[in-house]
Every structure is written in structure tokens, then in C-alpha cells.
N, C-alpha and C positions, 0 to 999 in steps of 0.2 A: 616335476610331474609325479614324482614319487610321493609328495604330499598331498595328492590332490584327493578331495573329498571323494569318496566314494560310497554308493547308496546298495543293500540288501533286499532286495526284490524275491519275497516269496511267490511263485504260485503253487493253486492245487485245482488240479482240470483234470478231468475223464482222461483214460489215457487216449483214445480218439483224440480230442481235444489238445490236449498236448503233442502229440505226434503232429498235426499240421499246424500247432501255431508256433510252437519250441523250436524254431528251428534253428540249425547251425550259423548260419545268417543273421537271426536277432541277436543271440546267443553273442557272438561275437561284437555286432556292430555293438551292442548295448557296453559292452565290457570296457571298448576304447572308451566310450565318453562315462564310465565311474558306473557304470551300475551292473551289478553281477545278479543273473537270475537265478534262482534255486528253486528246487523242487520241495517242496512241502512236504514231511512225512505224515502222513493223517492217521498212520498207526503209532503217533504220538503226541501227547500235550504239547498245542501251539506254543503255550506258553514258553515251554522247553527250547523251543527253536527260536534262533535268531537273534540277536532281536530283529525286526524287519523294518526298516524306511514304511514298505509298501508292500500290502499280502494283494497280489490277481488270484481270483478265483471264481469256477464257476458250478459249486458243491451246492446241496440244499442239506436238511433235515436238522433237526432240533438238537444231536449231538456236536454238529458243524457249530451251528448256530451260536449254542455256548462256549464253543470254543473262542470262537471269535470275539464273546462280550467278554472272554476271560484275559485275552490279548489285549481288547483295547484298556482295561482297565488298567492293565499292570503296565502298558504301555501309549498310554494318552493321545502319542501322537502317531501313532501308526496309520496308514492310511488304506482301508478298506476298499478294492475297485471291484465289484459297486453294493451296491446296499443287498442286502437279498430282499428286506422287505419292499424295495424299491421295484424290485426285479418282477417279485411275484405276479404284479401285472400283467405281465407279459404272458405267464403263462395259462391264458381263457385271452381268446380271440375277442371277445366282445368288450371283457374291460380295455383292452392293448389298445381299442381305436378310439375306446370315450377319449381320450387323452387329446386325440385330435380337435371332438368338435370342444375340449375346453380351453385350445390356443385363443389368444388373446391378441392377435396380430393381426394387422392392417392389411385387404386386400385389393386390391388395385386392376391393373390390366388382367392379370394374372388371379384366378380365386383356386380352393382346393376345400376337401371335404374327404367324406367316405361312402363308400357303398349301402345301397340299403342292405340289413341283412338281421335275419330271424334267429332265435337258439332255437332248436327241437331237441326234446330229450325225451319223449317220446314215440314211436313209432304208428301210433292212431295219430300224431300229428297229420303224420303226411296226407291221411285221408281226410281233413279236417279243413271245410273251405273255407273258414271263420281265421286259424292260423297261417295260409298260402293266401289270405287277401289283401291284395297291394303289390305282392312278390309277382317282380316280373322275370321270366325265365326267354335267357335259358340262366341257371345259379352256381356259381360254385361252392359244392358241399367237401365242408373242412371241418375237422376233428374240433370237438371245441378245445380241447387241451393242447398247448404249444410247448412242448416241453422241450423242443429240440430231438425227441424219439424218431426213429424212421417212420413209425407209425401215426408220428404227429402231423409228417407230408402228406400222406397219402389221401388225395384232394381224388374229389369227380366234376368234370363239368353236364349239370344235370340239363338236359333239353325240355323236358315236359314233366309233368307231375307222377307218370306213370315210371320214370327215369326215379324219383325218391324210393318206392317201392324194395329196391337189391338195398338200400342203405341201411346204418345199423346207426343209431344215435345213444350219446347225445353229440350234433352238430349242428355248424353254422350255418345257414345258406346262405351266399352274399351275392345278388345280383353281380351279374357278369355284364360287364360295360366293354362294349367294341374299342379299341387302346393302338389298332395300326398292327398289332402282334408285338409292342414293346413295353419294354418293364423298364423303369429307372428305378437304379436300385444307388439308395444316400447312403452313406457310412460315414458316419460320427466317431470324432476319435478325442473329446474333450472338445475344443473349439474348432477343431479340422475338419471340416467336410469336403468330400467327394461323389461326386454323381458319375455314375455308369449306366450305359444303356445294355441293355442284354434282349437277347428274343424272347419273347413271351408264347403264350398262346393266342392262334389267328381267331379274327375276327371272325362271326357268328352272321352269317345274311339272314334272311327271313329266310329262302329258300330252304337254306342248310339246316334252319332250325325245324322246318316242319315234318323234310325228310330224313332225319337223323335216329338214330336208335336211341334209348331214354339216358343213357349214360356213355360219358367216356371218363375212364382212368387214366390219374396221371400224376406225377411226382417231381417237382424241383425243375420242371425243364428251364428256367430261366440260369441254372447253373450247369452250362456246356464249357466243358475244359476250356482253360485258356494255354495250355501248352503251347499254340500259335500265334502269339501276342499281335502280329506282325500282319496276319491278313483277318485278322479275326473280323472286324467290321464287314469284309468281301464274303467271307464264310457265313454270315450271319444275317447276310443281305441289312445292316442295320447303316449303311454309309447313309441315306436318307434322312433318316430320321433327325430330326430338329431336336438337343438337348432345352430341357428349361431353362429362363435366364437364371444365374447361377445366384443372383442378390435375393432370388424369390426361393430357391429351395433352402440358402443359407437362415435364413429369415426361421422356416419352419420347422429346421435343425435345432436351431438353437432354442426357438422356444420349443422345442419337444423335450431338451436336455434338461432345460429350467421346471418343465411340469414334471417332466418324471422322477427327476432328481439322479441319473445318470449319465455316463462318462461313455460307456462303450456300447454305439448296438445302431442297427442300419434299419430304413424301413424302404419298401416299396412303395413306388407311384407309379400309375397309368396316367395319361391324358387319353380324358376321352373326344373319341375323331368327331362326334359329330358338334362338340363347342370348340373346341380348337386350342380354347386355352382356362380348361378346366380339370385340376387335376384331382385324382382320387385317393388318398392312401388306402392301402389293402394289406398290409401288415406290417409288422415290428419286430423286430430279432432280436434279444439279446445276446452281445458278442459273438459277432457272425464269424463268419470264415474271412479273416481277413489277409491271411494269408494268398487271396487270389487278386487282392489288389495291389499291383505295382510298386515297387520300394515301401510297403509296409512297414520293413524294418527299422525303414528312419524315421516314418511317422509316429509307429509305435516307441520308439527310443527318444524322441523331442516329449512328448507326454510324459514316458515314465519320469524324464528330468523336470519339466515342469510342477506336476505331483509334490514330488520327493522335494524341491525347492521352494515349494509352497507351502508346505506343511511341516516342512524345519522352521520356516520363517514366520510362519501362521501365529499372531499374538490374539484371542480371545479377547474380545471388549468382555466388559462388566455387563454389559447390556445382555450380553450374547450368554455369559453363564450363567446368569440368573434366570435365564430361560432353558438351560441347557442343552443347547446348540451349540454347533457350531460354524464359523463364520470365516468364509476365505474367499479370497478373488478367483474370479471363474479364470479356468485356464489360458491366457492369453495366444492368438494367433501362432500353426507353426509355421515356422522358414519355409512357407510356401516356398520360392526361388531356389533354396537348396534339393528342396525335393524336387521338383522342375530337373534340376541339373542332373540328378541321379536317374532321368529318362533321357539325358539329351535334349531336351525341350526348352523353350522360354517360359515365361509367365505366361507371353500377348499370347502362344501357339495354340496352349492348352484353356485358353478363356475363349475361346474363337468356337463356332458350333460345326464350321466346314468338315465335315467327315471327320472328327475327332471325336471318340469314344469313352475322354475323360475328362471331367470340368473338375476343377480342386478350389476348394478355397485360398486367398491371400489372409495374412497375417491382418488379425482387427485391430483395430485403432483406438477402442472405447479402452475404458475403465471400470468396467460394470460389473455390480459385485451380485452372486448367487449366494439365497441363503439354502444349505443342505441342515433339517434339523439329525443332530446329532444319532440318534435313534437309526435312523435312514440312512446315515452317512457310514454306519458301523455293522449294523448287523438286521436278521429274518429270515426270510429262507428264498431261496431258488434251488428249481431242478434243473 
């Protein structure tokens, strides 16, 4: 045991960010199975440190940025989680959803799409019948910038045109689609996916929309503590609701990982109640709070070994560097059954939609390889 390979896992996260993802828990589980995480000093040349298997981070700006092309340089194979040019997408709500209508995947009983939804960066917009024509209300008006700021939640659901008026742009309006009051929320962890249901915001009658004041405020309600693991679905009235089949959101997962070119970040979907089986994405997250999904630690700990084993073993065709890319197999399936075990649960429990609050993926079967170009794969910017 004393010989056994062991992998150097930089991060560098806000400390926010670090304080709920670092936890005592990853921290160790990571450490039995070889890989030691370390904190990043950022009031030092990357190059200086480490050297690293694998740098996680989630920093933006142009002096980041070169640090990073100065690491991969001196260090070829170090493996960057995730690109920042990659990333930048994410932050403007409006490019975050092109991504959706550019899947490339087959749909069946089951279809999915996005909301309609306007920029205004303007404030003559709102009074502007030529720009609200089409927009059906009631809307929800969102910052256009997703920066992961607190400022960047703070959403209105607008009822009537006179409800834009208090607002300050530039923002999104995204038609508000009736959803049963539930959010499913995917988390992406390389090949891993998971779906959870959480409560959303209730549905909108005509009634309520005509007698309603122009705006309600409102921030992140679909993340209610889970400190009560145990009755949370009774807590949240969600025992009803019907999860998606799990083959149709795995499907959308993974081509959203393919088009964006990243490894870690969750998006939301509604169904909306009056098709039944139509559903919406409504945002994208880069590296959300994962620490509120259940044995996290071992998902996140299968990943960093996979990475780190992939990219030791990683041989560059000729094809590949003369394009200068680089080219590796997409992260293969995690021990779904061991995570399972680390709840108590089975496979068959948690594929089952009876009053279960969690669908996970099983381990895939394919062979299928992801090209990441190079450029994307190492360095740009996020905030």
C-alpha cells in the first residue's frame, strides 16, 4: 500500500466556495483512495507549486488565466477542471441556453427545449410594444450576467407589463411556464448524472395573474436546506411528482457535456403540466453546490481518479497534435452500486420514480471518445 500511486490535486475556489465544497469528508475519503487535495496559493507562481495530476478551479481574469497557460506549458499533462473559455458561456443567460437548441439528440415520447425569452438592456424597452411582442406574461426577469454573485439570483416574477417598470436592465425575460411548482435539478459530474426534484415556484392561474401586483421578488427558492434528508419529499410536498425517465435526461446530460466541453455544472428543467411530457431547460450552473447531494464525496473522489488516470495514460495521436488538440476518452461510468451502497439503497430502489427524490445514473457501457480542443481544455476565463 505504501507504493501505491498517488495523484496532487490542486484547487483554487473563493473561499465561499471552498468552505462548502472542501470538506473534512472529501478531504479524507479522497486521501484513502491516492489523491491528496491542496489549496492553491494564488499569491504565487502556479508554476511554483506542485507539480499537479489535476488543478479544480473556479477563478476568472487574465492574470489567472496566464497562469494557467504557463502551468500547462511547463507541465503538458496537467489537467485543467474546466476550461474557463469553456465556462464563459455560462456567464450571459442567453448564450448558456443556445447550447440547448444546438443538441443534436433524438427525441422520442419525451421532447425538451427552452423558454421563450428576450435581452432588454434598455429601460425604453419595456415601454416598447414592437420588443414585448410575442412575450407571453406572466415572465421571469433575470440579471443577464450569471456570475454565481448573489446579485446574479435575484430574479422577479413579472405579471404584467406594468410589473417591468420597478426593473433596472440589462435583463432576461423568460416566459414563465406552469411546471406543478417543481424544478429538477441534473448534476453532471464527468459521466455521472443525477436528477433531483426540489420545489420550485407555484403555478400562475389566469385568475392570479390578472389580480396580482406587477412584480414578486424572489431568490434561489428551489434550494431549501436539506438538513432533513429523511422527510424532505413530506416537507416539500414533492412525494407526487413523477421524476423524468432517467435514459431521457442522461441522453441530454451528456450531450450538453459534449457541446460545452465540460466536466462539472447542473442545469434545471421544468415540465410543463399542460403537455405532460415536455420539458424546458431554464438554466446552467457552472460547479454548483454539490455538496448538497448525498455521498458527493465518493462521486466527486471516482472522477478525480478517473481524470488523473486518464490523463497519466492519455497518448496524443499524431492526428491530434498536428491539430493541436487534445484527445482522451470521455470519463467512463461511476460505480453507480457503490454509491447506492453508501445510502443504503439498491440500484433497482433508486431507478424506481415511487416517492424517490433521487435518480442516479449506472455506469455506461460505450466506448465513446470526446474531442476537447486543447485551447478549451486548459485555459480563458470564468468568474
Amino acid at each position: 500500500m505504501g507504493d501505491e500511486k498517488r495523484y496532487l490535486i490542486g484547487y483554487a475556489l473563493a473561499p465561499k466556495k471552498q468552505q462548502s465544497f472542501i470538506r473534512l469528508s472529501l478531504i479524507n475519503l479522497a486521501k484513502e483512495k491516492g489523491i491528496d487535495l491542496v489549496p492553491i496559493d494564488t499569491s504565487r507562481p502556479l508554476v511554483e507549486q506542485g507539480p499537479f495530476a489535476c488543478i479544480l478551479h473556479k477563478l476568472s481574469g487574465t492574470e489567472w488565466e496566464n497562469q494557467l497557460q504557463d502551468c500547462t506549458s511547463k507541465y503538458p499533462n496537467v489537467c485543467i477542471i474546466d476550461s474557463p473559455k469553456a465556462v464563459e458561456r455560462l456567464n450571459n443567460r442567453i448564450s448558456m441556453l443556445q447550447v440547448v437548441s444546438e443538441l443534436k439528440i433524438s427525441q422520442g415520447m419525451e421532447t425538451f427545449g427552452t423558454p421563450n425569452q428576450i435581452v432588454v438592456n434598455n429601460p425604453k424597452a419595456f415601454t416598447d410594444s414592437e420588443t414585448l411582442l410575442g412575450l407571453k406574461f406572466p415572465v421571469i426577469a433575470k440579471p443577464l450576467v450569471a456570475d454565481g454573485s448573489a446579485k446574479s439570483h435575484k430574479m422577479s416574477l413579472v405579471f404584467n407589463p406594468n410589473g417591468l417598470l420597478k426593473l433596472k436592465p440589462p435583463l432576461v425575460l423568460q416566459e414563465f411556464v406552469n411546471h406543478g411548482g417543481v424544478i429538477f435539478k441534473i448534476y453532471v459530474v464527468g459521466d455521472y448524472v443525477k436528477c433531483v426534484k426540489r420545489k420550485s415556484l407555484p403555478d400562475v392561474s389566469d385568475e392570479k395573474l390578472h389580480g396580482s401586483e406587477g412584480l414578486l421578488a424572489f431568490s434561489q427558492i428551489s434550494n431549501m436546506s436539506q438538513d432533513c434528508e429523511e422527510n424532505y419529499d413530506e416537507i416539500m410536498h414533492l412525494g407526487d411528482a413523477v421524476m423524468p425517465p432517467l435514459s431521457f435526461i442522461e441522453e441530454i446530460a451528456r450531450a450538453m457535456r459534449r457541446a460545452m466541453g465540460l466536466n462539472l455544472f447542473n442545469f434545471d428543467v421544468i415540465r410543463d403540466v399542460k403537455l405532460g411530457n415536455h420539458y424546458l431547460v431554464i438554466d446552467i450552473n457552472y460547479f454548483p453546490g454539490y455538496a448538497k447531494m448525498p455521498c458527493y464525496e465518493a462521486v466527486l473522489t471516482d472522477f478525480f481518479l478517473e481524470v488523473c488516470h486518464q490523463r497519466l495514460n492519455a497518448v496524443p495521436s499524431s492526428a491530434t497534435e498536428d491539430k493541436g488538440s487534445d484527445s482522451y476518452d470521455s470519463l467512463p461510468g461511476l460505480n453507480g452500486e457503490k454509491l447506492q451502497k453508501c445510502r443504503g439503497e439498491s440500484l433497482s430502489d433508486a431507478d424506481s420514480s415511487g416517492g424517490e427524490d433521487v435518480n442516479v445514473s449506472k455506469p455506461r457501457q460505450d466506448n465513446k471518445r470526446i474531442q476537447f480542443n486543447l485551447e478549451e481544455s486548459h485555459v480563458v476565463q470564468w468568474t
